[in-house]
C-alpha positions as CSV (number, residue, x, y, z in Angstrom):
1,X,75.0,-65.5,-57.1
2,X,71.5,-67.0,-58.6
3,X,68.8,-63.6,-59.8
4,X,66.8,-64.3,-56.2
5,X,69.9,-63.7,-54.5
6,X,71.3,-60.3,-56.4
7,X,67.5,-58.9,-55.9
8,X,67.2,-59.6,-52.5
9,X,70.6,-58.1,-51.0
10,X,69.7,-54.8,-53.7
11,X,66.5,-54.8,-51.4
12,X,68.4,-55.2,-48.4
13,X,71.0,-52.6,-49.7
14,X,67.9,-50.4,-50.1
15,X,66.6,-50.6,-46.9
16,X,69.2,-50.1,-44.9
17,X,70.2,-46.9,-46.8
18,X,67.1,-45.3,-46.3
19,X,66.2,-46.4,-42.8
20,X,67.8,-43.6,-40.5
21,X,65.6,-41.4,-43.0
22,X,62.1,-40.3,-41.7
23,X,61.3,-38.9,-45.2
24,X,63.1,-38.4,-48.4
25,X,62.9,-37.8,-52.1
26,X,63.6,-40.0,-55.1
27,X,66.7,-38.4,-56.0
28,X,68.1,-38.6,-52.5
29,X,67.6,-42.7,-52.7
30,X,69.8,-42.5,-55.8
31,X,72.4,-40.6,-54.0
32,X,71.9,-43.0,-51.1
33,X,72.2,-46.0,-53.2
34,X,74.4,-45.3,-56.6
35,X,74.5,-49.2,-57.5
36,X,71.0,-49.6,-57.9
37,X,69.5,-48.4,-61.2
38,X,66.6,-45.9,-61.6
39,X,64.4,-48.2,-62.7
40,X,64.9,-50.8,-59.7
41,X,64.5,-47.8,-57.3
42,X,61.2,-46.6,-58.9
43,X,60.0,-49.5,-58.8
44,X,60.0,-50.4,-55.0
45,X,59.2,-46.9,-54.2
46,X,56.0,-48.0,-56.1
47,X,55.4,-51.0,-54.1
48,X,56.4,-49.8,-51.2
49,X,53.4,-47.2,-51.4
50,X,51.1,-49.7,-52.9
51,X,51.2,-51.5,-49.8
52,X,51.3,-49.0,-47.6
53,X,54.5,-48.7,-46.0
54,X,55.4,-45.3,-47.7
55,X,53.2,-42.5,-48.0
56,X,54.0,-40.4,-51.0
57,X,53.6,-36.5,-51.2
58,X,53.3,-34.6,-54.3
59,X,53.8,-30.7,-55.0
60,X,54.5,-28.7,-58.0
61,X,57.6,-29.1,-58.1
62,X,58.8,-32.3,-55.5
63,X,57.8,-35.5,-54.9
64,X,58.6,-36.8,-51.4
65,X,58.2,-40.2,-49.6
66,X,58.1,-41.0,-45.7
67,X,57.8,-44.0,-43.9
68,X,53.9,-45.2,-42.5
69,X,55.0,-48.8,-41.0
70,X,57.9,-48.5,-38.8
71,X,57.9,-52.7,-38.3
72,X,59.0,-52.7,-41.6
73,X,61.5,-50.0,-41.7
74,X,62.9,-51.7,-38.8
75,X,63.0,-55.5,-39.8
76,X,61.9,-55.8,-43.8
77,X,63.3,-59.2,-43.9
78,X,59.6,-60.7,-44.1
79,X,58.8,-58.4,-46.9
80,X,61.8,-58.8,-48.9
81,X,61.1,-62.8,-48.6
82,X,58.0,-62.0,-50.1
83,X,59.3,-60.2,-53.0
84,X,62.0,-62.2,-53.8
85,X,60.4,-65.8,-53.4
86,X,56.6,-65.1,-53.2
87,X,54.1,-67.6,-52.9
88,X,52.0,-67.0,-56.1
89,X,48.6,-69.4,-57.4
90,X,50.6,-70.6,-60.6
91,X,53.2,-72.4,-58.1
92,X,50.8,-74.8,-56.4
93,X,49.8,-77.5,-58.4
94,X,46.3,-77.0,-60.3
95,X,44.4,-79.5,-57.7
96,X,45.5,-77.8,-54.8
97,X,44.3,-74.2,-56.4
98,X,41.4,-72.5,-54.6
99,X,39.2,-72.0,-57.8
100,X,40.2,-75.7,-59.0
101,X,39.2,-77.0,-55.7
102,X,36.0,-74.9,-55.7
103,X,34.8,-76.4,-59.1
104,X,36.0,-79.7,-58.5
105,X,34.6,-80.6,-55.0
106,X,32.1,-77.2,-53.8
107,X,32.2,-73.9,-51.9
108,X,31.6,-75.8,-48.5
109,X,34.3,-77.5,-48.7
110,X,37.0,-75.0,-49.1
111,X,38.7,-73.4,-45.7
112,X,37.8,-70.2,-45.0
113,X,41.6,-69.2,-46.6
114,X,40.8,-70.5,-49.8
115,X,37.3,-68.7,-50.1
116,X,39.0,-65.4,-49.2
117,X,41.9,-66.2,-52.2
118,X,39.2,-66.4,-54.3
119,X,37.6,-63.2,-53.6
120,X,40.7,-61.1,-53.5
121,X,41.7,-62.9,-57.0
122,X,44.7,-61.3,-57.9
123,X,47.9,-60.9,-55.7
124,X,50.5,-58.5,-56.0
125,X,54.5,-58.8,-55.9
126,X,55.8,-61.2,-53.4
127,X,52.1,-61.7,-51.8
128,X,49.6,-64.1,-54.1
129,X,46.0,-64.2,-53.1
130,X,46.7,-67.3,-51.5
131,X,48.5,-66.0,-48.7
132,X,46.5,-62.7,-48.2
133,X,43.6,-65.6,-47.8
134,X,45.9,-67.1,-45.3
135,X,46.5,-63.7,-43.8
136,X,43.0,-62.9,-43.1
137,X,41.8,-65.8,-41.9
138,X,44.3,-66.2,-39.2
139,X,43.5,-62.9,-38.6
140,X,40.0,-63.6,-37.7
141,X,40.3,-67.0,-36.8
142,X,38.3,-66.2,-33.8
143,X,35.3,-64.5,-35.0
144,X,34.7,-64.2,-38.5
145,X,31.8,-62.4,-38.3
146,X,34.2,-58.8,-37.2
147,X,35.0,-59.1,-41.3
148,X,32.6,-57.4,-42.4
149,X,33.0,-54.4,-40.0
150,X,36.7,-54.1,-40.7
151,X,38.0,-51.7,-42.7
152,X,40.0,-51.6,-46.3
153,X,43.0,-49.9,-44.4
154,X,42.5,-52.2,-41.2
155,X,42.3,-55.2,-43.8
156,X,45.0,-53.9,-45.9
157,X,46.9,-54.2,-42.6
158,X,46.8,-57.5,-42.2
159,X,48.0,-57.9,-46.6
160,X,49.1,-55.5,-48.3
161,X,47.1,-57.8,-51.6
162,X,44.0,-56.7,-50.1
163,X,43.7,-53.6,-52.8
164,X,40.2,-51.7,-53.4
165,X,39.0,-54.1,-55.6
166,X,39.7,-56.8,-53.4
167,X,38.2,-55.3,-50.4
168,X,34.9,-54.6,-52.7
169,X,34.7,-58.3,-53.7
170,X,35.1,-59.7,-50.0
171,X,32.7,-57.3,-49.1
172,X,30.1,-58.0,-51.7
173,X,30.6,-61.3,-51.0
174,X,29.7,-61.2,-47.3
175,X,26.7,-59.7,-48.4
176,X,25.6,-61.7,-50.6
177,X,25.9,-64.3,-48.0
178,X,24.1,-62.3,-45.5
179,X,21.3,-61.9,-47.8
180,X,21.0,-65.7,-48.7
181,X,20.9,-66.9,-45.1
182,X,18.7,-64.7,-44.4
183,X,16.3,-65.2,-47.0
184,X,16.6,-69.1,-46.3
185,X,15.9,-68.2,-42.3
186,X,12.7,-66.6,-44.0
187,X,12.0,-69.0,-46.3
188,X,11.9,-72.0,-43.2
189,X,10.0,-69.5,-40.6
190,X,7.5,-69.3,-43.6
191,X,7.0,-72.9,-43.5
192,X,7.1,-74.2,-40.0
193,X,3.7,-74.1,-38.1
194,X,3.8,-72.9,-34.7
195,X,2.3,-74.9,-32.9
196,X,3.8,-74.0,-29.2
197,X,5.0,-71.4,-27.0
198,X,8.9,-73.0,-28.0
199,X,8.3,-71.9,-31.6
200,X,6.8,-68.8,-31.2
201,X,9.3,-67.8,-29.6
202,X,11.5,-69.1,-31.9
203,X,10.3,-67.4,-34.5
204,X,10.1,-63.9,-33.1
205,X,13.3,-64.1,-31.4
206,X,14.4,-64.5,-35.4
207,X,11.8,-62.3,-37.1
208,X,12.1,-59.5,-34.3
209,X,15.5,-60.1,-33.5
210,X,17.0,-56.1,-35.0
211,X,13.7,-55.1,-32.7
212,X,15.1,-57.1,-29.7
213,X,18.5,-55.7,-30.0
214,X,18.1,-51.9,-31.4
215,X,14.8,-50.5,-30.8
216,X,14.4,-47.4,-28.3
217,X,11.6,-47.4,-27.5
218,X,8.5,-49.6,-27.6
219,X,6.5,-51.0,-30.8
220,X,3.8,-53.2,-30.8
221,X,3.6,-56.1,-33.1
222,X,1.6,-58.8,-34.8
223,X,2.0,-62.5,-36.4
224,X,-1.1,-63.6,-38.2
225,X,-1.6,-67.1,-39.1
226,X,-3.3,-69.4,-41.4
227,X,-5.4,-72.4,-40.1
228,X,-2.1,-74.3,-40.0
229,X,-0.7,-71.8,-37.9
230,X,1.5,-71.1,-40.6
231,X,2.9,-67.3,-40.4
232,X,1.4,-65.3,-42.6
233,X,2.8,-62.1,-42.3
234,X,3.5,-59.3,-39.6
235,X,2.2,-55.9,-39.0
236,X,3.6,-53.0,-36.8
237,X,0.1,-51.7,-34.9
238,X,1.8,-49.2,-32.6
239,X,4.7,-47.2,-31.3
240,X,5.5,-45.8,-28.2
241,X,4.7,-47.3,-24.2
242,X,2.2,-50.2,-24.0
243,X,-0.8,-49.5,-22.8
244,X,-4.2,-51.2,-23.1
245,X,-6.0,-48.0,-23.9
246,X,-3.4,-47.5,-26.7
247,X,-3.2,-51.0,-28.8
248,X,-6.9,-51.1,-29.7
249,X,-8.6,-54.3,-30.8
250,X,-10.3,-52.4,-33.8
251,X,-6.7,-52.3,-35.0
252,X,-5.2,-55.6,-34.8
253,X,-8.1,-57.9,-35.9
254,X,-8.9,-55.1,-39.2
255,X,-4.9,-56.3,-39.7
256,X,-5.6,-60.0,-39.3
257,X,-9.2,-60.3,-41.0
258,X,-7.3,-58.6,-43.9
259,X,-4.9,-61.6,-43.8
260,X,-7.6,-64.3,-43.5
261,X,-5.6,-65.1,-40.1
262,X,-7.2,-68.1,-38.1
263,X,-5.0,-66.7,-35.0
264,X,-2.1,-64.0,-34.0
265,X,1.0,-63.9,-32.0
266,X,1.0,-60.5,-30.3
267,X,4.6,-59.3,-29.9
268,X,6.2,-56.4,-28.1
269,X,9.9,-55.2,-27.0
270,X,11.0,-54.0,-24.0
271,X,14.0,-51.6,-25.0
272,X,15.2,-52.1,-21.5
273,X,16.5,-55.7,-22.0
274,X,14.5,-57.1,-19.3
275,X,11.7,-58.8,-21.1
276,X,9.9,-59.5,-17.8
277,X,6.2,-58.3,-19.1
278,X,4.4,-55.8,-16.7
279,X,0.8,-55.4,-15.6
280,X,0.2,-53.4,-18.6
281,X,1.6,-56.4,-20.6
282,X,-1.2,-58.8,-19.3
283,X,-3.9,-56.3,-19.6
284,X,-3.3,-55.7,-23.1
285,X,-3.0,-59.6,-23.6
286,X,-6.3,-60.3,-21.9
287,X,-8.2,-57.3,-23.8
288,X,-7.0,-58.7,-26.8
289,X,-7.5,-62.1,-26.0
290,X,-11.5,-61.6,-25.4
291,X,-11.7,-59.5,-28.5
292,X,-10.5,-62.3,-31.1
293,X,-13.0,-64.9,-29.1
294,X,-15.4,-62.5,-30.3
295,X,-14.6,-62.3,-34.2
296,X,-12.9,-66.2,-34.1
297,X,-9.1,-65.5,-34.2
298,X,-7.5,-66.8,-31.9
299,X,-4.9,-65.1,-29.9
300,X,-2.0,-67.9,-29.8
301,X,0.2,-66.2,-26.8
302,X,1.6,-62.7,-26.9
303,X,5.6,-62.6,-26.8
304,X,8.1,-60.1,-25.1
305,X,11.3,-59.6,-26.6
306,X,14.1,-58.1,-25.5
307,X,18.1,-58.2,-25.6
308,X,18.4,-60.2,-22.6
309,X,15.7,-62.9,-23.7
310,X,12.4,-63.5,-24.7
311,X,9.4,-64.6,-22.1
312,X,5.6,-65.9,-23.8
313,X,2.9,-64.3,-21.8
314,X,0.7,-67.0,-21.5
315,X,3.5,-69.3,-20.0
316,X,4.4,-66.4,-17.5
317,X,1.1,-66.6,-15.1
């Protein structure tokens, strides 16, 4: 019998000892199991608890495991397999490695598998960080994006390799992700002229997209733009329910004549979802409308937005 062999049936032996126990100390596993050497059993108990299938309790004077993952107490086959035979990074050939790969081709072409190996780095005993990448990503085949609200127990879950510095790398890394997109989302909005209802609301369904979705109550907003109707920046003028007595011209023009603006989207939300805009809505855009014919900015159209959509104003008469 080969060393894979005579470790897996001491696992086996192991486990089916302590399986009609709910909760038991190290001692009573050596009592249990008088062929396998103190140093075998301590060192299963460990990873056993590492990954979560025993929780260990310490006192003064006791230290006492029970069982947390009843699948596993029931049928460990899988996780003996893993300990026995593993699937570790070293074994694959150096091409086929996820960091290789990285540097030798680039990050966009990597599955999503390999990019999670990567980012949990290091696996543990019988579990490499290849297969906790493969683990994940299976897991969330079907929406990605629920990663990042997960948490390190859910995620540990799905592989026990997902340890806490794992789980802070794959979190830093989504992120640093999130941050880049959005800063390139910024970065293009910044530099595309709007130049039709389409784009405007475009752009504030993407620049006013956490006001679309979150907000409580109503806010009042303003794009100003440049002579290319290039946005220049935006301004919160107002809180609270829209009315044409409360946005007052005085304020949104000192906002865009401080801006240089040639012109201004005027942007509200409607926390109720329905973005159809009220009579209040088309008195404020008319008010507003005169006002900047007055001073020469331009009011470009005036958009609602709201969780169910976004309307323009001026293409709603």
């Amino acid at each position: 019998m080969g060393a894979a062999d005579k470790r897996r049936e001491k696992l086996r032996q192991l486990f089916k000892s302590l399986a009609p126990i709910s909760a038991f100390s190290k001692e009573q596993v050596r009592e249990c199991c008088p062929d396998l050497t103190a140093g075998f059993v301590s060192a299963t108990l460990k990873d056993l608890v590492r990954e979560g299938i025993l929780d260990r309790y310490q006192s003064d004077e006791n230290e006492t495991f029970a069982w947390r993952n009843a699948q596993i107490r029931v049928d460990p086959s899988h996780w003996i397999e893993r300990q026995v035979s593993g699937n570790q990074v070293t074994a694959q050939p150096e091409h086929e490695r996820p960091r290789e790969r990285l540097l030798a081709v680039g990050a966009e072409q990597l599955r999503d598998a390999e990019l999670l190996a990567i980012l949990i780095r290091v696996g543990i005993k019988g579990e490499s960080a290849i297969e906790a990448g493969r683990r994940l990503s299976r897991a969330f085949d079907k929406n990605l994006a629920e990663l990042r609200l997960t948490s390190k127990d859910d995620l540990r879950n799905v592989s026990p390799a997902v340890t806490v510095t794992s789980y802070a790398a794959i979190m830093a890394g989504i992120e640093l992700g999130r941050r880049v997109a959005a800063q390139e989302r910024r970065h293009r909005r910044e530099n595309t002229p709007i130049t039709s209802t389409t784009a405007a609301i475009a752009y504030c369904e993407e620049a006013f997209d956490n006001l679309a979705r979150n907000s409580v109550q109503e806010e009042f907003h303003i794009v100003t733009l440049s002579t290319k109707h290039l946005p220049i920046n935006t301004h919160l003028v107002t809180r609270g329910t829209l009315d044409a007595s409360l946005v007052h011209p005085r304020e949104v023009f000192r906002l865009a004549i401080r801006d240089s603006a040639a012109a201004v989207i005027l942007v509200h939300n409607h926390p109720s979802g329905d973005a159809t805009p009220s009579r209040e809505d088309h008195q404020v855009t008319n008010r507003l409308t005169e006002a900047g014919k007055l001073i020469g900015i331009t009011v470009l159209d005036h958009i609602v937005v709201a969780s169910e959509g976004s309307i323009s104003i001026r293409e709603s008469r």
